[in-house]
Structure formats: structure tokens, C-alpha cells
C-alpha positions as CSV (number, residue, x, y, z in Angstrom):
1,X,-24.1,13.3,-25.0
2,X,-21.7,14.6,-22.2
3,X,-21.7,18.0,-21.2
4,X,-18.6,20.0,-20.0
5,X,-18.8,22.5,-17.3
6,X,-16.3,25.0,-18.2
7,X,-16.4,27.0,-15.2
8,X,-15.6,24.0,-12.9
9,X,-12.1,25.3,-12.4
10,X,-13.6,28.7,-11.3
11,X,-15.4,27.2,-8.7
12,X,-13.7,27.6,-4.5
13,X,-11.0,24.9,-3.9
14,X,-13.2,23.5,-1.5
15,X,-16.3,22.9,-3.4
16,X,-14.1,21.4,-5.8
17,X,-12.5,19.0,-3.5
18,X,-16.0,18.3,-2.2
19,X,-16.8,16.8,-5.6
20,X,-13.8,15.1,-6.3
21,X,-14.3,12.8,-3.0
22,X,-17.9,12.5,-3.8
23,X,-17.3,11.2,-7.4
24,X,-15.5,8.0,-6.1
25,X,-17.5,4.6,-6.1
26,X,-16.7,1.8,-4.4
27,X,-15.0,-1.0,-6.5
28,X,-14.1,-4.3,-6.5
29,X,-10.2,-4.3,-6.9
30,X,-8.2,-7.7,-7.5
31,X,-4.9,-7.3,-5.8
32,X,-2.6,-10.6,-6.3
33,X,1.0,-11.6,-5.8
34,X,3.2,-13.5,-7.7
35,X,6.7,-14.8,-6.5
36,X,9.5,-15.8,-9.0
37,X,13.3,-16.4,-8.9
38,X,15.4,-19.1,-7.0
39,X,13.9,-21.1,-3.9
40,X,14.2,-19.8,-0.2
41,X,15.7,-21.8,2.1
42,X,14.2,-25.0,3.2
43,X,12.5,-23.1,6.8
44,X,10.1,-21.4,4.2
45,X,8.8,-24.2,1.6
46,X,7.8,-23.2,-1.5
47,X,8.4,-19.5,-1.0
48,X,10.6,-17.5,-4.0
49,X,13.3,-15.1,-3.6
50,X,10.9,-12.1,-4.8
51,X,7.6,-11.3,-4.9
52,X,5.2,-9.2,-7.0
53,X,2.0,-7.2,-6.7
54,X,-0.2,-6.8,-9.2
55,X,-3.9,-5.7,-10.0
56,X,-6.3,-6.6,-12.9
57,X,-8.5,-3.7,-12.2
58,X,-7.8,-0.2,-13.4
59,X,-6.9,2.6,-12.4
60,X,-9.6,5.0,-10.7
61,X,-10.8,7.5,-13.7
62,X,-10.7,10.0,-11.2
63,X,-6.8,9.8,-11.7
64,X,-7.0,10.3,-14.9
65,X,-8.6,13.8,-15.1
66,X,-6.3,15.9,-13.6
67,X,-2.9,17.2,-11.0
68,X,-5.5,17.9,-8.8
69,X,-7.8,15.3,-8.7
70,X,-4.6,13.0,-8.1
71,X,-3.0,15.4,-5.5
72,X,-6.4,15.3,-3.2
73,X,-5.8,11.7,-1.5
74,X,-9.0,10.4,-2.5
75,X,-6.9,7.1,-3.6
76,X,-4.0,6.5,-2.1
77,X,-0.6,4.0,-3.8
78,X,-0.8,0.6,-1.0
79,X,0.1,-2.5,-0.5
80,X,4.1,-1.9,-2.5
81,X,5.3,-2.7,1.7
82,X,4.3,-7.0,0.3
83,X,6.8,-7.1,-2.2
84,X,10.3,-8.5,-2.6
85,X,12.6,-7.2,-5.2
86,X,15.9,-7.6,-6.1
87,X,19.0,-5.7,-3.5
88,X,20.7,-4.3,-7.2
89,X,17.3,-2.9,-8.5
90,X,16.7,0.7,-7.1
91,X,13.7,0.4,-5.1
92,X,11.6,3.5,-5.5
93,X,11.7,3.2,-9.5
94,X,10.7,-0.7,-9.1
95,X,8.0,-0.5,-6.5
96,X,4.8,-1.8,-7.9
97,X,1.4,-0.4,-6.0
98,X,-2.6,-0.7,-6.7
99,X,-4.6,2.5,-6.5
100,X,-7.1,2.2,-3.7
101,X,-9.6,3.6,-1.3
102,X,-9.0,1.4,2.1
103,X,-12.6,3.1,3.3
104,X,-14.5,2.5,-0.3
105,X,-12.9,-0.5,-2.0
106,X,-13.1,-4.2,-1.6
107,X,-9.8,-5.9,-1.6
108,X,-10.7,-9.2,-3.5
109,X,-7.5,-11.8,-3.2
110,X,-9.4,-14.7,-4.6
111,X,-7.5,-18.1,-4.0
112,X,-4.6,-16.5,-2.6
113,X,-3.5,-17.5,0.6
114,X,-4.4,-14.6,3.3
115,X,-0.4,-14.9,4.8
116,X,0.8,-13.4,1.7
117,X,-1.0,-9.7,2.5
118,X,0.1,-10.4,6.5
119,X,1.8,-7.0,6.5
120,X,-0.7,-4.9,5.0
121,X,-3.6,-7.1,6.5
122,X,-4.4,-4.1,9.3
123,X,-5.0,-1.5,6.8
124,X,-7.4,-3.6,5.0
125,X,-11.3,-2.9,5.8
126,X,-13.5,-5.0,3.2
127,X,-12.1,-8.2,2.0
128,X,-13.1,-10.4,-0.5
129,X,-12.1,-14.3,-0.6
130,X,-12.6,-17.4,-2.2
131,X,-12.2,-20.5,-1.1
132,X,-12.9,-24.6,-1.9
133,X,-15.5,-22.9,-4.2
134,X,-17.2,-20.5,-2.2
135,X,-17.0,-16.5,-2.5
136,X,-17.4,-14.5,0.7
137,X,-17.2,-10.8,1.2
138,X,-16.0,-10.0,5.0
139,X,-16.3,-6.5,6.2
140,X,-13.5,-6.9,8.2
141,X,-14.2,-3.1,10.0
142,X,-17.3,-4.8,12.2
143,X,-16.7,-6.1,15.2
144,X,-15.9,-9.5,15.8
145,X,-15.0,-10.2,11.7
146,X,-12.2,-12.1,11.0
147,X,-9.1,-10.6,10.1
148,X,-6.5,-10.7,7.4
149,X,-3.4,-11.8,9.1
């Protein structure tokens, strides 16, 4: 049975806060992207006119809960810089983003080729890939680990 503390909202702004960043876990997020419309030109084969991001895994619970839960920058809205979307759609009411914490979170792309992240590839810390079969996860904040790009 879950208990409620009541008085939480009582509590200083700074213990508060100190839980909120303490309640997140690391996860394993899958961030994809998915291009659709007419051909580019021939200099970039088999590229689309836009492109998508998009995430199987949900949305932090912590995000859920409450304004200021949300409001603290525990997670932060990324990787909406990949995307392509059409010049007559406004872009700040089309922007697609995944919920993440760049210090917590593993970034797992799968099969997807590492170029299409190039230009959020220096924000990304843990990285997850899989390729001809095989699944490696590269902490990509040690020295000397490959990088995203």
C-alpha cells in the first residue's frame, strides 16, 4: 500500500528539490528517427526531405507529478535540433523532443546509423548501439571512447 506524505509541500524549497533530483533513475531510452516525403537530391542518396524523432520509452514519472517537479531541470526536452520539418508548418508547435537526463540516461539508437544524431552527438554521454548482431553500451564520457559523430 502507498503512503502519501501530506506535508511534503511544507517542506523548504530546497529539501524538496533535493528529492526531486534524487528520485530520478537512470533509464534506457530508445531515441530513433524516421525520414519521409520526396527524395533529396542525388549528392545525398537515400536521404528524405524531412525527418522525425521519436522515442518508445516514456515519459519520466517524475514529470507527471507536478509544475514543479517539471520546472526543476531534472530532465531536460533534446535532440528536436535532428529533425526536418516542413518550411509551412510552424516550427515551435511541430517540434518533436525525448525527455532525457544527458548525465543519467543511456541513449540506445539500435541499428540506426550514428550520422543521423551527428548534431546532437556532443551532448550525448552513454550510448547504446547495435550492430551486425551485437549490443554494446559505450560510455562515451571516458576517455579515449568513441564518439557519436
Amino acid at each position: 500500500m502507498a503512503t502519501i506524505f501530506h506535508r511534503f509541500p511544507y517542506l523548504p524549497w530546497e529539501l524538496r528539490a533535493r528529492i526531486w533530483e534524487l528520485s530520478a533513475e537512470p533509464r534506457t531510452v530508445q531515441v530513433l528517427t524516421g525520414e519521409y516525403g520526396k527524395p533529396l537530391s542525388d549528392a545525398s542518396v537515400g536521404k528524405k526531405e524531412y525527418k522525425r524523432v521519436f522515442s518508445s520509452t516514456p515519459m519520466p514519472a517524475m514529470l507527471q507529478v507536478c509544475r514543479e517537479s517539471r520546472n526543476l531541470g531534472v530532465y531536460r526536452q533534446c535532440f528536436s535540433e535532428v529533425e526536418r520539418i516542413p518550411d509551412f508548418v510552424p516550427k515551435a508547435s511541430w517540434r518533436r523532443y525525448v525527455w532525457l537526463n544527458l548525465d543519467l540516461d543511456i541513449i540506445d539508437i539500435g541499428m540506426q546509423d550514428l550520422r543521423d544524431l551527428k548534431l546532437v552527438a556532443p551532448s550525448i554521454k552513454r550510448l547504446k548501439l547495435e550492430r551486425a548482431g551485437l549490443t554494446k553500451s559505450v560510455p562515451t564520457s571516458e576517455p579515449g571512447a568513441p564518439r557519436a559523430a
